[in-house]
PDB file of N, H, CA, C and O in Angstrom:
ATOM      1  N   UNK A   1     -16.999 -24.214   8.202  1.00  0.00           N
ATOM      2  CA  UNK A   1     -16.237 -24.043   6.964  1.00  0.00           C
ATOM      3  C   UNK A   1     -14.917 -24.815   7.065  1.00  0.00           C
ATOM      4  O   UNK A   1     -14.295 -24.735   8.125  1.00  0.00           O
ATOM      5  N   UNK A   2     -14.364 -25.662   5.912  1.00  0.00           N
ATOM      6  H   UNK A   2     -14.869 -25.726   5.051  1.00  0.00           H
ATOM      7  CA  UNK A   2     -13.090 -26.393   6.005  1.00  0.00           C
ATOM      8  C   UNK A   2     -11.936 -25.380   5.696  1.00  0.00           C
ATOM      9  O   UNK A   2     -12.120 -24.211   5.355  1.00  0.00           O
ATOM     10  N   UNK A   3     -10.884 -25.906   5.841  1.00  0.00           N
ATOM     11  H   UNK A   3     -10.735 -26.855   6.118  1.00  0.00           H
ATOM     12  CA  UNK A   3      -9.897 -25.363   5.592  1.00  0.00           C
ATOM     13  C   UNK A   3      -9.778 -24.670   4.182  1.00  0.00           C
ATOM     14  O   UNK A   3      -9.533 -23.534   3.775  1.00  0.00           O
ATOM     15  N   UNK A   4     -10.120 -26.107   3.540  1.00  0.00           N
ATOM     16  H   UNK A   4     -10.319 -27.030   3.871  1.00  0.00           H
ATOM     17  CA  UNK A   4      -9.911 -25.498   2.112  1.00  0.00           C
ATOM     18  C   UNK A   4     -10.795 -23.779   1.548  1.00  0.00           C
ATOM     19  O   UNK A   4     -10.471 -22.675   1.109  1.00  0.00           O
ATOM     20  N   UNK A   5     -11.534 -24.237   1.783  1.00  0.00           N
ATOM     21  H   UNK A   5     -11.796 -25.133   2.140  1.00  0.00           H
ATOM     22  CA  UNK A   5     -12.454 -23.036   1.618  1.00  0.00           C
ATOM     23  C   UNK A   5     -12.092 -21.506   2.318  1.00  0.00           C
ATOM     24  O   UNK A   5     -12.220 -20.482   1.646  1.00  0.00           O
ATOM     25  N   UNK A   6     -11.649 -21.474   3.677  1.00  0.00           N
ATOM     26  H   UNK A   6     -11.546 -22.306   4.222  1.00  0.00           H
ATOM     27  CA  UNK A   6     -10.966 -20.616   3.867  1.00  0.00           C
ATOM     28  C   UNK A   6     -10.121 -19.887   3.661  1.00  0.00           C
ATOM     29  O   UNK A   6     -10.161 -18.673   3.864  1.00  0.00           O
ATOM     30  N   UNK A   7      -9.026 -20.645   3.129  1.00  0.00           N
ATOM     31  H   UNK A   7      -8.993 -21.630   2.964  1.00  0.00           H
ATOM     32  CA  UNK A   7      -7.743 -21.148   2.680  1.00  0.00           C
ATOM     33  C   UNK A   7      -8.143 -19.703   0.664  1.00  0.00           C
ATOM     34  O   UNK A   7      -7.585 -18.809   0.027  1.00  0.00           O
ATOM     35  N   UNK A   8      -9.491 -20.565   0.667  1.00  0.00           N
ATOM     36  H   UNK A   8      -9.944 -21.291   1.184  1.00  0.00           H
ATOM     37  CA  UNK A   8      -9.393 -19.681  -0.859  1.00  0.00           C
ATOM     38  C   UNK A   8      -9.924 -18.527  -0.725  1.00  0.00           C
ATOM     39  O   UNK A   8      -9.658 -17.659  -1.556  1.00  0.00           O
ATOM     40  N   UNK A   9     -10.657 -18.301   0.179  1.00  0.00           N
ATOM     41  H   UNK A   9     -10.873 -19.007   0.854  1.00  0.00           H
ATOM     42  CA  UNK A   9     -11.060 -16.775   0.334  1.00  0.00           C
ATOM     43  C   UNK A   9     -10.268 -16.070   1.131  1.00  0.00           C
ATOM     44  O   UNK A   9     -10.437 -14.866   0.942  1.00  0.00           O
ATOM     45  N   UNK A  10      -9.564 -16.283   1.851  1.00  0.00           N
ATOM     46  H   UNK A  10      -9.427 -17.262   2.005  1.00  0.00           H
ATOM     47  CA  UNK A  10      -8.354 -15.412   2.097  1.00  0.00           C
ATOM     48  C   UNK A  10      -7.441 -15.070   0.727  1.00  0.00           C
ATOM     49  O   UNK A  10      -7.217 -13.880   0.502  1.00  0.00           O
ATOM     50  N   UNK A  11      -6.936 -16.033  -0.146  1.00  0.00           N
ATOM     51  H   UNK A  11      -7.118 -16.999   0.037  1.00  0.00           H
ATOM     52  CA  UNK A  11      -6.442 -15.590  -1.406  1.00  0.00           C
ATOM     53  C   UNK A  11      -7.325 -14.347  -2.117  1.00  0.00           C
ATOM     54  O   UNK A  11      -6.986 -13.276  -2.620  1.00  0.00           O
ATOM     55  N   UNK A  12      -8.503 -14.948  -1.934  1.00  0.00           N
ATOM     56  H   UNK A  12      -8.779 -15.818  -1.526  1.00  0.00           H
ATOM     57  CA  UNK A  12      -9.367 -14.196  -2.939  1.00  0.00           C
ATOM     58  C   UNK A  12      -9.260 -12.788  -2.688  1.00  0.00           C
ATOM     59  O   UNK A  12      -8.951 -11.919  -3.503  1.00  0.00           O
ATOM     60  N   UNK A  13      -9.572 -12.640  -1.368  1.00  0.00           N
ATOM     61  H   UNK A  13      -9.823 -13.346  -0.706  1.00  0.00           H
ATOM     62  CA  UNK A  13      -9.595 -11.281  -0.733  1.00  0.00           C
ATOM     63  C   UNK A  13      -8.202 -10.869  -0.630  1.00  0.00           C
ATOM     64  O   UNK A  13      -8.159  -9.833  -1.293  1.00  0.00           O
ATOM     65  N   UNK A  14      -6.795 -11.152  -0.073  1.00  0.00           N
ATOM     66  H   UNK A  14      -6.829 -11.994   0.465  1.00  0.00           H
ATOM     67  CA  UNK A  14      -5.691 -10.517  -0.588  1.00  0.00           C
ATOM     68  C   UNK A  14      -5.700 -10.187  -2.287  1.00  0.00           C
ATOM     69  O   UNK A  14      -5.144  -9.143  -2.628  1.00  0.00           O
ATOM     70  N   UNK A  15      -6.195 -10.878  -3.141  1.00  0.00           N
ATOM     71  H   UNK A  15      -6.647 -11.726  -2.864  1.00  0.00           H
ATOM     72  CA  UNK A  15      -5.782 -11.036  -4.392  1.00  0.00           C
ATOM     73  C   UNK A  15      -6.656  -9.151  -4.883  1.00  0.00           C
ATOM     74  O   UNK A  15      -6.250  -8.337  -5.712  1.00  0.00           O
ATOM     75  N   UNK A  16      -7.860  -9.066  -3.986  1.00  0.00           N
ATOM     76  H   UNK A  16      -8.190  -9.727  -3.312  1.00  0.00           H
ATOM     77  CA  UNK A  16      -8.247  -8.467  -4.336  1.00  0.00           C
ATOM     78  C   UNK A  16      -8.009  -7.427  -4.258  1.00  0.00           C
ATOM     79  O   UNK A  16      -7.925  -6.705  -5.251  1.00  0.00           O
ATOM     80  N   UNK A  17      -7.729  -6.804  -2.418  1.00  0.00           N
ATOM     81  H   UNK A  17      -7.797  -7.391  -1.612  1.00  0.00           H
ATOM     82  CA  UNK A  17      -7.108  -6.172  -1.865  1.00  0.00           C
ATOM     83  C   UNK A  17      -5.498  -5.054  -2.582  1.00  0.00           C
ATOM     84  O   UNK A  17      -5.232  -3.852  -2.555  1.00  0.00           O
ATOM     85  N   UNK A  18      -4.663  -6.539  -3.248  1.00  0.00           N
ATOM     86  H   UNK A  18      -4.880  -7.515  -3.270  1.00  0.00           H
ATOM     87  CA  UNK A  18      -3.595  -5.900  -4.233  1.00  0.00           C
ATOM     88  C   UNK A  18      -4.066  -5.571  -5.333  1.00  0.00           C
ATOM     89  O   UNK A  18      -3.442  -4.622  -5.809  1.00  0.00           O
ATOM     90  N   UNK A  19      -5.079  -6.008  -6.103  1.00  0.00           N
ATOM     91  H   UNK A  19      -5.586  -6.779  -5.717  1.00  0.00           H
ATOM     92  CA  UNK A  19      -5.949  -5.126  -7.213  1.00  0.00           C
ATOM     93  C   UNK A  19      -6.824  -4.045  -7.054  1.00  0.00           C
ATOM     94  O   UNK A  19      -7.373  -3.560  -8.044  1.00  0.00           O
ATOM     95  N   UNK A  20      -7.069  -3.505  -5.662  1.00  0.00           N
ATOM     96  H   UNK A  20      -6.624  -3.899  -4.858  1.00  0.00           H
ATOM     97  CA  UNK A  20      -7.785  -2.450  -5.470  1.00  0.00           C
ATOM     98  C   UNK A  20      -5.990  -1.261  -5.243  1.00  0.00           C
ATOM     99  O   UNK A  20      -5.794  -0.177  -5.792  1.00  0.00           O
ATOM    100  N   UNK A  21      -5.439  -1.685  -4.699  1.00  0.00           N
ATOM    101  H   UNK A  21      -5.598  -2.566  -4.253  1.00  0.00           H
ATOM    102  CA  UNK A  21      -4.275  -1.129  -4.255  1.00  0.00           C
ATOM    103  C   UNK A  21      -3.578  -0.507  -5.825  1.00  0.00           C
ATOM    104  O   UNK A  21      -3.314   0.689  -5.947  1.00  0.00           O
ATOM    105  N   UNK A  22      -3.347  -1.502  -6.942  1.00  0.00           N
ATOM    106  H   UNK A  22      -3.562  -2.474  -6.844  1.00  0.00           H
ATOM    107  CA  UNK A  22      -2.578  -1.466  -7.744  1.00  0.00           C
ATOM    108  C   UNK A  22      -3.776  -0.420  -8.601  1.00  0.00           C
ATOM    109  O   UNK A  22      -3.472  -0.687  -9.764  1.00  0.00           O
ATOM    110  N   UNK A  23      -4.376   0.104  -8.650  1.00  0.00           N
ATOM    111  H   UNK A  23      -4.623   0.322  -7.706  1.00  0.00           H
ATOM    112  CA  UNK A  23      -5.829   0.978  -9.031  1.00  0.00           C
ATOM    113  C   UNK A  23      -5.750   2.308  -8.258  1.00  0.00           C
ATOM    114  O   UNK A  23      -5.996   3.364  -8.842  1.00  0.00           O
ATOM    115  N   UNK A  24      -5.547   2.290  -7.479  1.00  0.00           N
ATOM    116  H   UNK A  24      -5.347   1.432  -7.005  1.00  0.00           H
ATOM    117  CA  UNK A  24      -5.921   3.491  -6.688  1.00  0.00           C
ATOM    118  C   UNK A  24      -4.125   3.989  -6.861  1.00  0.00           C
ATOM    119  O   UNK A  24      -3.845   5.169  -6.647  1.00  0.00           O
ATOM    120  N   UNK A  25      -3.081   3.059  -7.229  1.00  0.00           N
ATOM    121  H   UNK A  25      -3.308   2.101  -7.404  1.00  0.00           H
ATOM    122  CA  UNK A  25      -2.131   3.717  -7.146  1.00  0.00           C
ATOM    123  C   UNK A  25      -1.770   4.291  -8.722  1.00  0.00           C
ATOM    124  O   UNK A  25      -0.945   5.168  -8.978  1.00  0.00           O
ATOM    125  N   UNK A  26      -2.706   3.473  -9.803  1.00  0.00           N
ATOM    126  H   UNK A  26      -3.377   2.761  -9.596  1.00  0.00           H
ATOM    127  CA  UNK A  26      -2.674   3.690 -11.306  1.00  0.00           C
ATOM    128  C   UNK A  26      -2.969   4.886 -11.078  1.00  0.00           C
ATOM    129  O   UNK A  26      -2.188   5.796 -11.359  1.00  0.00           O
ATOM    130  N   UNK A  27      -4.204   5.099 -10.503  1.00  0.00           N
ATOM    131  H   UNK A  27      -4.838   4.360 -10.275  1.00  0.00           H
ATOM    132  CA  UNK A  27      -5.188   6.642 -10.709  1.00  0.00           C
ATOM    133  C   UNK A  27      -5.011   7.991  -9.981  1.00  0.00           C
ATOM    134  O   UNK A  27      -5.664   9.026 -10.112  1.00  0.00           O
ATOM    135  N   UNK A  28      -3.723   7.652  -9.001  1.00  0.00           N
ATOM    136  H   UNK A  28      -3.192   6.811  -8.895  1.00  0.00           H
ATOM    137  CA  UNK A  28      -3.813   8.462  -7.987  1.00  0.00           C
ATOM    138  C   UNK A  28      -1.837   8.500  -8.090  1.00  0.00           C
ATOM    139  O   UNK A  28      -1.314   8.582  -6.978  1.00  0.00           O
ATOM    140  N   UNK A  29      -1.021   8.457  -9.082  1.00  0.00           N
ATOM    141  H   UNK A  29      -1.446   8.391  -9.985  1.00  0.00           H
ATOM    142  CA  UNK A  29       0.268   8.584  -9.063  1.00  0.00           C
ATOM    143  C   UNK A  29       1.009   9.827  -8.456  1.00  0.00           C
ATOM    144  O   UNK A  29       2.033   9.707  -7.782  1.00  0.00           O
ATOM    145  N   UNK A  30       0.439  10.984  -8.733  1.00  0.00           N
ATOM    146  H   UNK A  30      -0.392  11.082  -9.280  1.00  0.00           H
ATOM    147  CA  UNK A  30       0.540  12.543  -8.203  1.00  0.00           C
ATOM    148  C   UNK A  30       0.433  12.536  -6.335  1.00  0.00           C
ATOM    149  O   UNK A  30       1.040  13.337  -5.623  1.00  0.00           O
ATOM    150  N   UNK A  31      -0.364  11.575  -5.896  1.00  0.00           N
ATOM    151  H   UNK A  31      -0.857  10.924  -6.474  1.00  0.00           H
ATOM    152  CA  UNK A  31      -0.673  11.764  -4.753  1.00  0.00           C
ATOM    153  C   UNK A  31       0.437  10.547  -3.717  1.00  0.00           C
ATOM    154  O   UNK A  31       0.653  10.521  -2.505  1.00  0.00           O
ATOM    155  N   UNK A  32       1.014   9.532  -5.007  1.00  0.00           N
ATOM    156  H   UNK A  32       0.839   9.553  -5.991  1.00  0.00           H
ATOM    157  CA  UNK A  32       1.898   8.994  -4.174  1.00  0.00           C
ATOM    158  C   UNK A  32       3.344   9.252  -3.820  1.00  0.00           C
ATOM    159  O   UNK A  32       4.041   8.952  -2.850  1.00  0.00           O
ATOM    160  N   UNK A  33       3.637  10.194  -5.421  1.00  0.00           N
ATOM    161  H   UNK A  33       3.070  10.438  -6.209  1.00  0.00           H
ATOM    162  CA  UNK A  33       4.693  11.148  -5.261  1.00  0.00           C
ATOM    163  C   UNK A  33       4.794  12.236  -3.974  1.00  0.00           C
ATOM    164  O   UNK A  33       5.690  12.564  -3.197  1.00  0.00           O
ATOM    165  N   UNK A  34       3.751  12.515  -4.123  1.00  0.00           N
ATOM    166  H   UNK A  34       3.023  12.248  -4.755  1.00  0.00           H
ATOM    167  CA  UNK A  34       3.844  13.619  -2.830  1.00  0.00           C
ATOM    168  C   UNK A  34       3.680  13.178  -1.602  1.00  0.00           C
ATOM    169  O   UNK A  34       3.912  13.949  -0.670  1.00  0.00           O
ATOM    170  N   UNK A  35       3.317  12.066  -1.397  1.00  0.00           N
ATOM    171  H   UNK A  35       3.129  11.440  -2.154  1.00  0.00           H
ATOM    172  CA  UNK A  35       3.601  11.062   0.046  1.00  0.00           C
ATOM    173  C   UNK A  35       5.044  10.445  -0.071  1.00  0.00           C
ATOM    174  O   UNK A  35       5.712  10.365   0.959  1.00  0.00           O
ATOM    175  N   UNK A  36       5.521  10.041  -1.168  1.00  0.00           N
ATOM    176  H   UNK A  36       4.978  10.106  -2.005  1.00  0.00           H
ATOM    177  CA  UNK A  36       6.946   9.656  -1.095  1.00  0.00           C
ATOM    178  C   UNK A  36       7.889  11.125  -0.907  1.00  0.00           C
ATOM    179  O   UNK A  36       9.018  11.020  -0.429  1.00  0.00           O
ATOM    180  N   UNK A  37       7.529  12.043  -1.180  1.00  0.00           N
ATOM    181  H   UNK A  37       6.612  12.128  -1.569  1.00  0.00           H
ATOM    182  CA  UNK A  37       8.380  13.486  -1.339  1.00  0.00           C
ATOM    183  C   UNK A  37       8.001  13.838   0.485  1.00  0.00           C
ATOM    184  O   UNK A  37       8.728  14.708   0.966  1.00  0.00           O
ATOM    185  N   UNK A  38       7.293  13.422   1.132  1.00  0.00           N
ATOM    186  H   UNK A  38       6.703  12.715   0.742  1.00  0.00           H
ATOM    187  CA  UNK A  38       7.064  14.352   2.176  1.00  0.00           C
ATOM    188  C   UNK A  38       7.900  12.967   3.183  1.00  0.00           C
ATOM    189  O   UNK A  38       8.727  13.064   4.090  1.00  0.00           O
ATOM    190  N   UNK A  39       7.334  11.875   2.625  1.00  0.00           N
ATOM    191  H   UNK A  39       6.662  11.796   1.888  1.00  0.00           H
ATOM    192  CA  UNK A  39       8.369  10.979   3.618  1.00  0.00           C
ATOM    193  C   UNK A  39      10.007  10.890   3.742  1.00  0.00           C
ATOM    194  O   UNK A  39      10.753  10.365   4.569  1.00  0.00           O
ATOM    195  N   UNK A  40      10.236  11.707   2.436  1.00  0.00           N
ATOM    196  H   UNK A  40       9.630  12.133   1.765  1.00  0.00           H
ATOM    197  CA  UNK A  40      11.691  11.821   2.268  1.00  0.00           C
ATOM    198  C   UNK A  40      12.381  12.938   2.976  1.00  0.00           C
ATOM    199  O   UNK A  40      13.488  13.114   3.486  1.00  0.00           O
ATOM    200  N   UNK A  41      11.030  13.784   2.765  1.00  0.00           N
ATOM    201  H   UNK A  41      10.131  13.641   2.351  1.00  0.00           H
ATOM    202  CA  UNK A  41      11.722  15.483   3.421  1.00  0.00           C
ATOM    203  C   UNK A  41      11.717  15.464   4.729  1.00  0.00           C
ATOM    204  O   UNK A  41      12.490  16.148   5.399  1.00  0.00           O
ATOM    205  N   UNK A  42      10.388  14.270   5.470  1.00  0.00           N
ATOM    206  H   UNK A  42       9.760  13.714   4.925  1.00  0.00           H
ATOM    207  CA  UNK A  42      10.605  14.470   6.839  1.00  0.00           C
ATOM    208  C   UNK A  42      11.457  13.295   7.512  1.00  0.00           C
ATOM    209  O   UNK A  42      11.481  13.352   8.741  1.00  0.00           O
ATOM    210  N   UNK A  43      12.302  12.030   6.803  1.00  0.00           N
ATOM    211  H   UNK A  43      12.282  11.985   5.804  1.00  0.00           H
ATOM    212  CA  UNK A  43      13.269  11.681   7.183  1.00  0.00           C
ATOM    213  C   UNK A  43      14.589  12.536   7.001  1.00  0.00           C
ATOM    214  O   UNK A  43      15.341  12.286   7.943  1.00  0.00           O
ATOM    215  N   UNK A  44      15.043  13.292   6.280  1.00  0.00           N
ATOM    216  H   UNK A  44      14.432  13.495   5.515  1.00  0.00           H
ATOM    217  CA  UNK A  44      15.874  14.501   6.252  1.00  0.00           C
ATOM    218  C   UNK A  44      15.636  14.831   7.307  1.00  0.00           C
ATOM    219  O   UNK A  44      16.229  14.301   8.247  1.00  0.00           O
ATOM    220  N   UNK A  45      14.756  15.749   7.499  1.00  0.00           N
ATOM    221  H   UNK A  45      14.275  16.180   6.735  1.00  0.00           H
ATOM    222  CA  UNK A  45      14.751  16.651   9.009  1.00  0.00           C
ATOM    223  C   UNK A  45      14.946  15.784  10.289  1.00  0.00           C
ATOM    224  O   UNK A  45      15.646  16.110  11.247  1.00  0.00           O
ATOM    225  N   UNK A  46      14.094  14.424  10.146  1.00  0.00           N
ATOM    226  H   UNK A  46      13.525  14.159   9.367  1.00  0.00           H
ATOM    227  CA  UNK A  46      14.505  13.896  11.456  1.00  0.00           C
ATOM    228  C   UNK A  46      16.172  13.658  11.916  1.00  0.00           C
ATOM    229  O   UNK A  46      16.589  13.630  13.074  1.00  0.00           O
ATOM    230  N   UNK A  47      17.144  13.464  10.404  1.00  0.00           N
ATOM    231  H   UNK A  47      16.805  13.487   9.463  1.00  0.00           H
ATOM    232  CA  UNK A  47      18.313  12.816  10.777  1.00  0.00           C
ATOM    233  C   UNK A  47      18.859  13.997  10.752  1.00  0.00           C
ATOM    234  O   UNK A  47      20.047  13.749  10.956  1.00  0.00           O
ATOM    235  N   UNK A  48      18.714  15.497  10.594  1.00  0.00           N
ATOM    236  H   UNK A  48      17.748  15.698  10.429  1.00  0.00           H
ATOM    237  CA  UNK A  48      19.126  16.390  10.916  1.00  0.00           C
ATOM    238  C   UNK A  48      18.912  17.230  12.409  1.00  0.00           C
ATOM    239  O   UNK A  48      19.612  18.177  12.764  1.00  0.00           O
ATOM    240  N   UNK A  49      17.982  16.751  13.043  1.00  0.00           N
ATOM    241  H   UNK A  49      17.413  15.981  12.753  1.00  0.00           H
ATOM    242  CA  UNK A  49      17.368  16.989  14.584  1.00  0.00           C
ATOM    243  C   UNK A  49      18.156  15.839  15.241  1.00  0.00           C
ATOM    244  O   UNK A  49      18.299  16.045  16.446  1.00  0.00           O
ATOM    245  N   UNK A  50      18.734  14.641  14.790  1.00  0.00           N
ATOM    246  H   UNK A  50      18.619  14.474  13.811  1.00  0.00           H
ATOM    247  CA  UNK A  50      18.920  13.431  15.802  1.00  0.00           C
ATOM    248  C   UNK A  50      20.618  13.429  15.773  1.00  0.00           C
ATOM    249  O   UNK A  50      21.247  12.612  16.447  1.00  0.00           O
TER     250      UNK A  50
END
């Protein structure tokens, strides 16, 4: 396989990769809140232990 060709399926597959991402984060907003809420609460506690 040449470069070129490589070259486009790596795009392809990142390209896709951020469209599966940008989907699962459309459909699933509740679940990223509560991963951003727990990453917040447990950097709190860490800088309160350190």
């Amino acid at each position: 396989m040449d470069d070129r060709a490589r070259e486009f399926l790596k795009n392809l597959l990142h390209q896709a990769i951020h469209a599966g991402v940008w989907q699962m984060m459309w459909r699933l907003p509740t679940l990223w809140l509560v991963v951003a809420l727990g990453l917040m609460i447990a950097a709190v506690v860490y800088w309160q232990l350190y």
